[in-house]
FIBADO-365646 format. One record per residue (C-alpha): z, x, y. Coordinates in nm, 2 decimals, decimal comma. Last residue first. Layout:
// residues N
((Z; X; Y))
...
***
This chain:
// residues 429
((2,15; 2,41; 2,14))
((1,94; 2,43; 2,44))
((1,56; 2,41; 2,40))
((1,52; 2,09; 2,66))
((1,75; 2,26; 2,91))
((1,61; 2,65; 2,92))
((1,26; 2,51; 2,87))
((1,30; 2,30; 3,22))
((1,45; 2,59; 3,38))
((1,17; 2,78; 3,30))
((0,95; 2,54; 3,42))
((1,02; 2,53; 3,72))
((1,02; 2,91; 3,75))
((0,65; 2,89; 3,63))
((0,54; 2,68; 3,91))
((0,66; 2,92; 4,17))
((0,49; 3,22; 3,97))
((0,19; 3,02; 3,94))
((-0,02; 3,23; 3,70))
((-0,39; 3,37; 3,69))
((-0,33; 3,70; 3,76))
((-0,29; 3,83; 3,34))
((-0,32; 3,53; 3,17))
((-0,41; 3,68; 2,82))
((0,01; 3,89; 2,88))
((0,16; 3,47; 2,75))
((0,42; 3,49; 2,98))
((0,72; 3,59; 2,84))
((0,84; 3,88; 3,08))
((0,93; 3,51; 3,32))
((1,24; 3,54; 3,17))
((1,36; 3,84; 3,26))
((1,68; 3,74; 3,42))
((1,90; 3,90; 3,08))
((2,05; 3,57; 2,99))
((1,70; 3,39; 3,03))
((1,53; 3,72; 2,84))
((1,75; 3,63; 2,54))
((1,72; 3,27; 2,50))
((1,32; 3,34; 2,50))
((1,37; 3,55; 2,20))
((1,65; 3,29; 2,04))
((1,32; 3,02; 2,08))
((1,04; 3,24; 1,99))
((1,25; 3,39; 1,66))
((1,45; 3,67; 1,67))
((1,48; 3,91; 1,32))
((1,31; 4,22; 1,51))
((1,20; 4,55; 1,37))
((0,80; 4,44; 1,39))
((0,86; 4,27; 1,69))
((0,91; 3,94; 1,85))
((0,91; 3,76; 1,52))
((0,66; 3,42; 1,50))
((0,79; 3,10; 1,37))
((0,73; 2,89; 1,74))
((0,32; 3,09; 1,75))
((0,34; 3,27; 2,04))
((0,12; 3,22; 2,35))
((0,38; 3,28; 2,60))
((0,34; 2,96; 2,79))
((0,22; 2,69; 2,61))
((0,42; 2,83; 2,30))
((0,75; 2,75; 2,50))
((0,60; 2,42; 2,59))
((0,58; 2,36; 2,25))
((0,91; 2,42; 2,12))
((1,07; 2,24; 2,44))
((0,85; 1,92; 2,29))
((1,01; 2,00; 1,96))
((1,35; 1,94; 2,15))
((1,25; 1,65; 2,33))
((1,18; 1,51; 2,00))
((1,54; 1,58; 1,87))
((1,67; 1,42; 2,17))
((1,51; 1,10; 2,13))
((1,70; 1,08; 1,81))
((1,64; 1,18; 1,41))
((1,94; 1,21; 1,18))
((1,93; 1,47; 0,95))
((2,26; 1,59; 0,97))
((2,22; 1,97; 0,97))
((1,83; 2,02; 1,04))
((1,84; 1,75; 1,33))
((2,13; 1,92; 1,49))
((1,93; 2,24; 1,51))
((1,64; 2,08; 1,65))
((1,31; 2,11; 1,47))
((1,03; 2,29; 1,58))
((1,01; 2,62; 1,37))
((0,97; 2,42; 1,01))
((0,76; 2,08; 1,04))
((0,84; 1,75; 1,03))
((1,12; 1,51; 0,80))
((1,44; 1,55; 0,73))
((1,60; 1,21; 0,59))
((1,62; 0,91; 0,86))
((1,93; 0,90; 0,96))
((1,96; 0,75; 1,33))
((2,04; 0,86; 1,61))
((2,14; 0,64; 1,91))
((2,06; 0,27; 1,93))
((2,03; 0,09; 2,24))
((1,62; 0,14; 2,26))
((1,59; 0,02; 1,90))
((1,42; 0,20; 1,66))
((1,07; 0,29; 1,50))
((1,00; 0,57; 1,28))
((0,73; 0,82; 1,30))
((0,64; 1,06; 1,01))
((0,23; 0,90; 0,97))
((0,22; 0,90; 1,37))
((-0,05; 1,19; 1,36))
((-0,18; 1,20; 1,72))
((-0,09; 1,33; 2,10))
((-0,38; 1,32; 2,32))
((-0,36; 1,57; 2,61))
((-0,64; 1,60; 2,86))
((-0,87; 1,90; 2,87))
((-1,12; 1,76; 3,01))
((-1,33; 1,71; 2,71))
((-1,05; 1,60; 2,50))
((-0,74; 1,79; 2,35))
((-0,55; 1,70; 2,09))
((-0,15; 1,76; 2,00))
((-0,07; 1,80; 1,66))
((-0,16; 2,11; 1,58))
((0,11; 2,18; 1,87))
((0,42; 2,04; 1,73))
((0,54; 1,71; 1,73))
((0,64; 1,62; 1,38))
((0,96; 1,34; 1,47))
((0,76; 1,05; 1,68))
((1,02; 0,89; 1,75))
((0,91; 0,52; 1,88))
((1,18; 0,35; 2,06))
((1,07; -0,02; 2,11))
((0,92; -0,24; 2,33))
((0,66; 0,11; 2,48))
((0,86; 0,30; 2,77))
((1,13; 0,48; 2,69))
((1,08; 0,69; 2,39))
((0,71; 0,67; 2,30))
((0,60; 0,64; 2,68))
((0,82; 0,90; 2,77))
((0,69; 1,16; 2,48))
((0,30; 1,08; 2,63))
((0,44; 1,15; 2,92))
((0,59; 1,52; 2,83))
((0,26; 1,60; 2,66))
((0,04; 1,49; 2,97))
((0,31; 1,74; 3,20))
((0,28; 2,00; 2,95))
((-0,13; 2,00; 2,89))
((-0,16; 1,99; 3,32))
((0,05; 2,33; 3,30))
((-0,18; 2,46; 3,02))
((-0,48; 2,39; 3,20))
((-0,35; 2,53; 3,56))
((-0,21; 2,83; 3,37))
((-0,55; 2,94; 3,24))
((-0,65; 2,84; 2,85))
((-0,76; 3,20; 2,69))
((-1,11; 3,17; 2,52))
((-1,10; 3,05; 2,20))
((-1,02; 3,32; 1,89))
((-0,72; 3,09; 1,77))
((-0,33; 3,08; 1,88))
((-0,35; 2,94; 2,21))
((-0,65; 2,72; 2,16))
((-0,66; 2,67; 1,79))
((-0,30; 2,53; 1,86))
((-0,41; 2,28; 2,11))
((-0,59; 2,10; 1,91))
((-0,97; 2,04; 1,89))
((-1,18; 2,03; 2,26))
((-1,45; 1,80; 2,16))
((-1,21; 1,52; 2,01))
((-1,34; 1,26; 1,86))
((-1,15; 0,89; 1,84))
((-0,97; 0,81; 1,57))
((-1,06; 0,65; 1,18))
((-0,81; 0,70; 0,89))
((-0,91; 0,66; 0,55))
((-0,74; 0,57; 0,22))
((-0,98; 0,60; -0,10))
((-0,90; 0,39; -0,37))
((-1,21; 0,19; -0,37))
((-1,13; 0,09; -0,05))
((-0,84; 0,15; 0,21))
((-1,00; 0,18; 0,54))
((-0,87; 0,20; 0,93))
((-1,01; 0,20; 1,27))
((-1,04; 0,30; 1,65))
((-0,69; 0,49; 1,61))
((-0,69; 0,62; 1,98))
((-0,50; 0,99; 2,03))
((-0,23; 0,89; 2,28))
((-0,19; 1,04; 2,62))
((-0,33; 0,78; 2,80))
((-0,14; 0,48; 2,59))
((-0,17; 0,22; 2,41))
((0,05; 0,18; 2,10))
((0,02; -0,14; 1,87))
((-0,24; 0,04; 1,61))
((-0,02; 0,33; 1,59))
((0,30; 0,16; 1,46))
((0,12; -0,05; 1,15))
((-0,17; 0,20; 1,10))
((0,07; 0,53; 1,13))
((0,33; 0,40; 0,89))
((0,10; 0,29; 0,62))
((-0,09; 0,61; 0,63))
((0,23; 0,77; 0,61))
((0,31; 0,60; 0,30))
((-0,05; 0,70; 0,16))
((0,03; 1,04; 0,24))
((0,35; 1,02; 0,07))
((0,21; 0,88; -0,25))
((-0,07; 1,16; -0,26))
((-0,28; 1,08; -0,60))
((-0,61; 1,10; -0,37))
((-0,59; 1,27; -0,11))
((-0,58; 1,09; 0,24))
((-0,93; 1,13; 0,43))
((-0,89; 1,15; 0,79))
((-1,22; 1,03; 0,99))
((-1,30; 1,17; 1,34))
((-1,54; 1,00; 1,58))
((-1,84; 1,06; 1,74))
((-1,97; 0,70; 1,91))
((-2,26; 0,54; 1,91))
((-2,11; 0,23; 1,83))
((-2,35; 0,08; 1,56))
((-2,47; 0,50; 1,49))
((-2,13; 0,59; 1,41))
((-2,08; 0,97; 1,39))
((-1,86; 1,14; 1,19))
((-1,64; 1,50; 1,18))
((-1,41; 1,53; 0,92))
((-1,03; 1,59; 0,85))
((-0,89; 1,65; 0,51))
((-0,56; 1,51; 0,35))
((-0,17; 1,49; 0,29))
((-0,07; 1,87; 0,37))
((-0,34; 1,92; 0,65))
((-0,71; 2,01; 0,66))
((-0,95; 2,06; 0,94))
((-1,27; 1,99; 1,08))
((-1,49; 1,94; 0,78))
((-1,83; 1,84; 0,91))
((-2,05; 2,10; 0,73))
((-1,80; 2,04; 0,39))
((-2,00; 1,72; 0,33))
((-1,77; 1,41; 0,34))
((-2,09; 1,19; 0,23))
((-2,27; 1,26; 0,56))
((-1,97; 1,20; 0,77))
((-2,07; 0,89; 0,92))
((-2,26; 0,76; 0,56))
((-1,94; 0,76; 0,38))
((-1,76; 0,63; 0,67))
((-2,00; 0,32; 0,66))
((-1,94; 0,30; 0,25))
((-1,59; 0,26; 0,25))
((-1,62; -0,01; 0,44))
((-1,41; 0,02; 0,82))
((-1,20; -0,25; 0,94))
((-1,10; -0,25; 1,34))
((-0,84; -0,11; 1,53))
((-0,73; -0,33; 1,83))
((-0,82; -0,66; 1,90))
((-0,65; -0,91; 1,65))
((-0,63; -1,13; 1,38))
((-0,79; -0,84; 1,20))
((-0,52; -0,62; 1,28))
((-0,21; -0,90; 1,11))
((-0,41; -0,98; 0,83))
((-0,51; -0,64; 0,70))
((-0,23; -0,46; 0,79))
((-0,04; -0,72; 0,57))
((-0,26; -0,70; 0,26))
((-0,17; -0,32; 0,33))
((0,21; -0,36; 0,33))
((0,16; -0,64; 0,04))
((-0,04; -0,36; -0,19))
((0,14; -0,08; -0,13))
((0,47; -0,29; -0,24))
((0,30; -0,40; -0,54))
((0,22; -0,09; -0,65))
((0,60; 0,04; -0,55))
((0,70; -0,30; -0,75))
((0,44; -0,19; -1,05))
((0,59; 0,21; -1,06))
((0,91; 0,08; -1,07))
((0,82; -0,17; -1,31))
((0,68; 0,08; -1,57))
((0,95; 0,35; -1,50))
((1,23; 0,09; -1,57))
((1,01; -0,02; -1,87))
((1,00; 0,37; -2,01))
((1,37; 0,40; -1,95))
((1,42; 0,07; -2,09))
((1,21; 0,21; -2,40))
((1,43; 0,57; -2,40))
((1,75; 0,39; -2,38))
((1,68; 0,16; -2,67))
((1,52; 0,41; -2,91))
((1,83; 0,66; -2,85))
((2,06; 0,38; -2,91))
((1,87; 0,34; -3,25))
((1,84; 0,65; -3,35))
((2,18; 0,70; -3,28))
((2,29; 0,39; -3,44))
((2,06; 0,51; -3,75))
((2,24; 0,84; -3,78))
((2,59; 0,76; -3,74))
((2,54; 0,47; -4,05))
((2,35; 0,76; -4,28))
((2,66; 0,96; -4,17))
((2,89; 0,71; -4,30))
((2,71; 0,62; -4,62))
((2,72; 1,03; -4,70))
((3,04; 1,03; -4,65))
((3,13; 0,75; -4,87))
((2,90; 0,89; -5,12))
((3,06; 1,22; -5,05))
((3,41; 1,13; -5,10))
((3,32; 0,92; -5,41))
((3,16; 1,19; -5,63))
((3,39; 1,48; -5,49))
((3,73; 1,32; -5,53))
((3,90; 1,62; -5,36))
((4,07; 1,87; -5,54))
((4,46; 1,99; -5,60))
((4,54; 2,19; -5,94))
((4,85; 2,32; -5,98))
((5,02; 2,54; -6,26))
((5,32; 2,61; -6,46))
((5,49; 2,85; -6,77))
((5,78; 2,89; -6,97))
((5,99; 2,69; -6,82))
((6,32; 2,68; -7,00))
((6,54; 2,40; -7,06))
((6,93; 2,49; -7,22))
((7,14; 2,25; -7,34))
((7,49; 2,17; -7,37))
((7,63; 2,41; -7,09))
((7,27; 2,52; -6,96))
((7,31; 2,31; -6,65))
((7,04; 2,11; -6,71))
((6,70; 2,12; -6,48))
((6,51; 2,05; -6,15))
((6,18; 2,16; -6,05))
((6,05; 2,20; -5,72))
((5,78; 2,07; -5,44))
((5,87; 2,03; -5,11))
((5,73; 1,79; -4,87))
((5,60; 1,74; -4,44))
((5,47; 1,42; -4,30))
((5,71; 1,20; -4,53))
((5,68; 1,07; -4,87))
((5,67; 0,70; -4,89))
((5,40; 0,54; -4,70))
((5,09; 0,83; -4,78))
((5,24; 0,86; -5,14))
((5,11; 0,47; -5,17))
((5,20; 0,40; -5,54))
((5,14; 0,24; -5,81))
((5,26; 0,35; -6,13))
((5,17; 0,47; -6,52))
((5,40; 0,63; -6,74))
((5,33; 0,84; -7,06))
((5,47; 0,93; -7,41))
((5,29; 1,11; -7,68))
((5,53; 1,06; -8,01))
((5,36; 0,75; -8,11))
((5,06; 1,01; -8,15))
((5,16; 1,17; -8,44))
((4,98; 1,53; -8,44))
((5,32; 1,73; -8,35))
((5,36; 2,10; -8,29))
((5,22; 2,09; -7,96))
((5,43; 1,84; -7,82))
((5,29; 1,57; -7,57))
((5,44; 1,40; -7,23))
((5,22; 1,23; -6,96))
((5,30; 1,13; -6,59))
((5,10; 0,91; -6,39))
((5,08; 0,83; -6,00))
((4,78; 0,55; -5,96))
((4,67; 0,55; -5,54))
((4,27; 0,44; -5,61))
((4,17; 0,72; -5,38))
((4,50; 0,93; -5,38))
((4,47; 0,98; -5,72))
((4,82; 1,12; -5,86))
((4,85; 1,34; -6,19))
((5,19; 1,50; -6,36))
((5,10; 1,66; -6,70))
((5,33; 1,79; -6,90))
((5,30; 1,97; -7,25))
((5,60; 2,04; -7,46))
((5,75; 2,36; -7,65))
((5,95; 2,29; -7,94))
((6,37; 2,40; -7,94))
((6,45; 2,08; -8,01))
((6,19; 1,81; -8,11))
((6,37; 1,57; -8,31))
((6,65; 1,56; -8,05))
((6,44; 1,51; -7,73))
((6,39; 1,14; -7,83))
((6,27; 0,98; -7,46))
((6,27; 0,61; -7,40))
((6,09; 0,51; -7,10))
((6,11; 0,43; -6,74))
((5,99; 0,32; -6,39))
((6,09; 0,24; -6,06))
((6,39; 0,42; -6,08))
((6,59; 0,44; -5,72))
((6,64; 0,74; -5,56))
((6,50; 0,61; -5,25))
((6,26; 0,90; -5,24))
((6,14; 0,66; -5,53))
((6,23; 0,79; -5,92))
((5,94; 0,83; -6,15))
((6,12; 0,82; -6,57))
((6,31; 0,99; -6,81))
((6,53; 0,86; -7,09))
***
């Protein structure tokens, strides 16, 4: 009798077994278990025998996976060589994976990983696309309400007017280089003439493609156009047709005050650049205190401060200010201006104040008066910047060594110790 015995010990199969006719003859084994379709069999043969009635086999199954444990031990067992004696004369094992159906399932699985990659792929790529799409349409759409707007709201009433695209055209001789009169980081400045107004006037051109330009043409036409002031630079009109985006101010003969302290121009005496300061600094009160709401201004600087044939400030290029309520304090508006005349504190939190204004404002009048450029080095071996330079002389009692040297004489020694003091406070960290 032999048969497959559980871990159990219990005999879940058997079969008749006549050893006796066969002793002494070597036998044939074969113990086989599928773990794909879970079938244990065993098979018994002699070699000396053809009949087949005397090949014996059992078939079961069986779930090895739920009855053996993690871990097993293969042996052999045998008699105890009192009666009988069983030899092994020899043994082998084969283990192999069911190749055929393994890798058709395998295959079917990474076909199925495959396709719902491409497919999630697919998806997040076309609602990236879409996202983009409407983002794109809403900021479009956006540009277009803010200027519909501007539209409405100044031609209801008296301030800037409408421009065509074709009368600025014809001011500035078709934009020719001959009346280019500067150029900044969002567009080119020219030189027109309006033969309905006789008037001279100077048209900004936005470049083309430039989001943030057009953004701060936005902001400058809807806070400019409200402001009225004697130190302001006068926005006398506004177009946005056939793509173009155009800015229209009144001319001034006298540039910006940068080309004059920093340019070939003759030097400006004290007496000009002391009357520049004071129109600067009102200009600045009107903005902060003065006008229905807090205006900061946040690029002042002196390319941006105009000069007319007198010689009168006119402050201009509102495209980075921001409005705010006169009980408010500082605000976060992102960093915003220009490199050499920003407050420390604005730099490190970003949040733009009064105080941060009055600090550029410190910058300039610092230039005014020594005739350096804010980002200059006071010496070829020196790391010091105008402001820490100037910081130095005031705790040494030198301060008034800084006077821009082109003034020689002409300097108001009484005057200038004013405004030293003055510097000292707005530029203090």
């Amino acid at each position: 009798m032999w048969g497959l015995t559980t871990t159990r010990l219990l005999c879940q199969l058997h079969t008749a077994w006549n050893a006796s006719f066969h002793s002494g003859d070597t036998a044939d084994v074969w113990i086989i278990y599928n773990a794909t379709t879970k079938n244990l069999s065993v098979s018994w043969t002699y070699q000396r025998t053809s009949n087949s009635l005397e090949h014996t086999s059992l078939s079961y199954q069986i779930d090895l996976m739920k009855v053996l444990p993690e871990s097993v031990q293969i042996g052999f067992s045998a008699a105890t060589g009192l009666t009988e004696q069983h030899t092994l004369q020899s043994w082998e094992f084969n283990s192999s994976l069911d190749i055929k159906e393994t890798s058709g399932k395998k295959v079917r699985k990474i076909s199925l990983i495959v396709i719902l990659t491409v497919v999630v792929v697919g998806v997040i790529v076309i609602a990236s696309v879409m996202l983009w799409i409407c983002k794109g349409k809403k900021k479009e759409t956006t540009e277009i309400v803010n200027l519909t707007s501007i539209n409405d709201a100044l031609e209801r009433g008296a301030g800037p007017r409408r421009f065509s695209y074709g009368d600025l055209v014809s001011a500035t001789n078709n934009f020719s280089n001959e009346r280019k009169l500067g150029q900044g980081g969002f567009g080119v400045v020219y030189k027109g003439y309006l033969t309905d107004l006789d008037m001279l006037i100077a048209v900004k051109k936005i470049s083309r493609g430039s989001r943030q330009g057009k953004k701060e043409y936005i902001t400058e036409v809807k806070i400019f156009s409200q402001l009225r002031h004697r130190n302001l630079v006068q926005l006398i009109g506004w177009c946005h047709d056939k793509g173009e985006f155009l800015l229209v101010y009144e001319f001034m003969p006298n540039g910006s005050l940068d080309s004059h302290l920093f340019g070939m121009r003759s030097p400006l005496s004290w007496v000009v650049r002391y009357k520049i300061s004071l129109g600067l600094a009102s200009a600045l009160f009107y903005l902060h205190e003065e006008w229905e709401q807090c205006v900061v201004h946040r690029d002042i600087k002196s390319s941006n401060v105009m000069l007319d044939s007198s010689f009168n400030v006119k402050l201009g290029d509102f495209g980075l200010a921001r409005l705010m309520d006169h009980e408010l304090g500082p605000q976060t508006t992102g960093l915003a201006g220009t490199f050499g005349y920003m407050a420390p504190e604005y730099i490190s939190t970003g949040r733009a104040s009064k105080e941060s204004d009055v600090y550029s404002f410190g910058v300039v009048a610092l230039e005014i008066a020594t005739g350096r450029r804010s980002v200059d080095l006071m010496g070829p071996n020196s790391n010091m910047g105008l402001v820490e330079w100037i910081w130095n002389l005031y705790g040494r009692g030198d301060l008034l060594l800084a006077v821009d040297g082109k003034l020689q004489t002409n300097f108001d020694e009484k005057q200038g110790r004013v405004f030293d003091d003055h510097w000292t406070l707005v530029c203090s960290p």
